[in-house]
N, C-alpha and C positions, 0 to 999 in steps of 0.2 A: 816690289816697290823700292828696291833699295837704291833700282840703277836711278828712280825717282829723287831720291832723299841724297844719294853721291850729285846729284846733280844741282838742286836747289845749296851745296854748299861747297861747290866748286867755284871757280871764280866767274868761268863764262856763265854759270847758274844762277851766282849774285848779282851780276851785270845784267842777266837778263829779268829779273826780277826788279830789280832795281828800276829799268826803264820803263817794264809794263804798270805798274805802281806808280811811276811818276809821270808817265803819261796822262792815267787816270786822275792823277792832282789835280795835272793840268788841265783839265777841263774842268773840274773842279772848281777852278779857280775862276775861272769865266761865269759858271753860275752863278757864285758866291757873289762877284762883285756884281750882276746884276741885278742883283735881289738887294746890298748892302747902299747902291748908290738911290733904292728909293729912303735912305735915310735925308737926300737932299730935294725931296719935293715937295717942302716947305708947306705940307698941311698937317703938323702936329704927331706925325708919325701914323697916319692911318695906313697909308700904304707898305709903310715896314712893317707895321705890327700884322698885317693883313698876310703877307709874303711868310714872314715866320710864322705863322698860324698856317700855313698852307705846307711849310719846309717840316711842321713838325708831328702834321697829324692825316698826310697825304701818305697810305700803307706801301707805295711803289718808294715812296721817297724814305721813309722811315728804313724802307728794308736797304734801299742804297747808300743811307747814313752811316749801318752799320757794316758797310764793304769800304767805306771811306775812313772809318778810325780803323780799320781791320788794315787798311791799305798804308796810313799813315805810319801804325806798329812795323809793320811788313816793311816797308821803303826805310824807316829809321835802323833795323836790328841788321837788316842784311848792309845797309849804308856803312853804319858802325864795323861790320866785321868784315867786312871790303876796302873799308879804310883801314884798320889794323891790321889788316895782311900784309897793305901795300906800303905799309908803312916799317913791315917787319923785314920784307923783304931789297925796301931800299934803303936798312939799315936805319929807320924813323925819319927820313926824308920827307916824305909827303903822302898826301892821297894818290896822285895821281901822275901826269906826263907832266915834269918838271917846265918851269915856264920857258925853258928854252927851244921847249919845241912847239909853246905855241905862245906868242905874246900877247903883251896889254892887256884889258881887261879878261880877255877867255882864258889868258895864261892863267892868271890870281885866282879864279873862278876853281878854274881847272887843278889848281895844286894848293887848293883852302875848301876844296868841296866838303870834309868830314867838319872841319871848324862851324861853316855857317850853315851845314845840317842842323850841326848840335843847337848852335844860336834857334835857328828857324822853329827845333822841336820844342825848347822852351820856351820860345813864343806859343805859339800852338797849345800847349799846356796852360799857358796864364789865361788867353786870348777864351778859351772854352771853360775855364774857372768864373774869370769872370763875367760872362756872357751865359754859357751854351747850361754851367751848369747853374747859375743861379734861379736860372729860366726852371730848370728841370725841380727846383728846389721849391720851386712855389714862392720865392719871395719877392717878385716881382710881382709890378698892382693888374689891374685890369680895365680894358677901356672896352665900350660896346660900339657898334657901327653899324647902321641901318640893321638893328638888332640883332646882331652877333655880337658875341659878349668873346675878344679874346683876350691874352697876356699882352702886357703893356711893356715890350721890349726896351720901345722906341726909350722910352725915360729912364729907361737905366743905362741905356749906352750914352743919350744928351749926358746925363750928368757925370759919367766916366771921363766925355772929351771935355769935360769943363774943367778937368785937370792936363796940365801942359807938362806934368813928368811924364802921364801916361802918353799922350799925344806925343811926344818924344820919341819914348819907347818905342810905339806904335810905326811911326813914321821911318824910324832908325831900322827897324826890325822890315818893313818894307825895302828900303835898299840890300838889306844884306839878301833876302828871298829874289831880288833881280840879279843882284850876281849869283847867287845861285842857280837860277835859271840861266839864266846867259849862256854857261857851259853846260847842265842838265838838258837843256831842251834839244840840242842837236845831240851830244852824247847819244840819247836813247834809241832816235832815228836809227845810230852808226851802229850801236851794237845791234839792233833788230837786224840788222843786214840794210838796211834802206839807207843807200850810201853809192850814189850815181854821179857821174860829174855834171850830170844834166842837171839834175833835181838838187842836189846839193847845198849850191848855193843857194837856190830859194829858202831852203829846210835853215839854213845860216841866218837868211835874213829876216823870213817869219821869226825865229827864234831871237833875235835881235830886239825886235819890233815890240812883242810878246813879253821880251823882260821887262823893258821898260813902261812898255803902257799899262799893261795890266797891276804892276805894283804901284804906276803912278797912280791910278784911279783908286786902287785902296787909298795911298799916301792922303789920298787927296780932302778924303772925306772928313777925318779929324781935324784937319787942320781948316776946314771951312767952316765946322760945326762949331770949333775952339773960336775962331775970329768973330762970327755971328750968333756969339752964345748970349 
């Protein structure tokens, strides 16, 4: 197992870890937000509270919960020591290909990757403090629906976004996750080898597309919850 373990902490080891990890985000992330935008179908949270009552006691989904904070640890420690390499090695330069070899925003993206990790991890940190574990704590109420009796998510996150530092936060912590992606999401493509001149560009523009929508549709949701509160 060692050529195993030389390998997970070499570099092309991290990069590859790195991408399969944050692939798996990324889909992640797709689910998430479609479960999160039934906090906007305006019947009192039945259909959120219903969704997390399904996210949290469905045994395929519970067991894939725990491949998703496994993945998160995973993707932040090898993150961390991929960027202190390449940072050691360009004499504390950067994470990554300096912006001059790639401009505008995938440059910044691309050579601030360790910074708005670190940002992105402690978001993720607060974001499951204040949600994922208070949920787990019991201190959230309970509402019944055509008699099912579940946890009453929906009212702890209304009265979260009814604060505008948090909605701040929130939203602020959403852009920095698009630049992040912005450069992540094709990155992983390239180092799996999936890197064609055919395909490429598409894999650039999904990836484009991706950053920005999918964080605007989180963005979106506090700050409609905050306006119609």
């Amino acid at each position: 197992m060692n050529w195993f373990s030389n390998f997970l902490t070499s570099s092309i080891g991290r990069k590859v870890v790195m991408s399969l990890t944050g692939l798996f985000l990324i889909s992640f992330l797709v689910v998430h937000l479609i479960g999160n935008l039934q906090l906007l179908a305006g019947d009192g949270g039945e259909k959120f509270n219903l969704y997390a009552d399904f996210m949290t006691s469905n045994p395929l989904i519970k067991m894939t919960s725990y491949l998703l904070y496994a993945g998160i640890l995973l993707h932040a420690i090898q993150g961390w020591a991929l960027w202190r390499k390449n940072r050691q090695a360009r004499g504390g330069q950067g994470y990554a290909v300096k912006v001059n070899r790639a401009a505008g925003t995938n440059g910044f993206a691309a050579s601030n990757m360790g910074w708005l990790g670190t940002i992105i991890f402690v978001f993720i940190v607060v974001h499951m403090y204040q949600f994922w574990l208070q949920m787990k704590m019991g201190t959230v109420g309970m509402q019944t629906y055509d008699g099912k009796t579940v946890k009453d998510l929906y009212t702890l996150v209304s009265a979260t976004y009814e604060n505008l530092g948090f909605v701040i936060f929130y939203v602020v912590s959403m852009v920095v996750i698009g630049y992040h992606l912005i450069h992540g999401f094709q990155s992983a493509f390239q180092t799996l080898g999936i890197n064609h001149r055919k395909y490429t560009p598409f894999i650039k523009g999904l990836g484009k597309a991706f950053s920005i929508l999918v964080p605007l549709g989180f963005a979106i949701i506090p700050i409609i919850m905050y306006l119609t509160k």
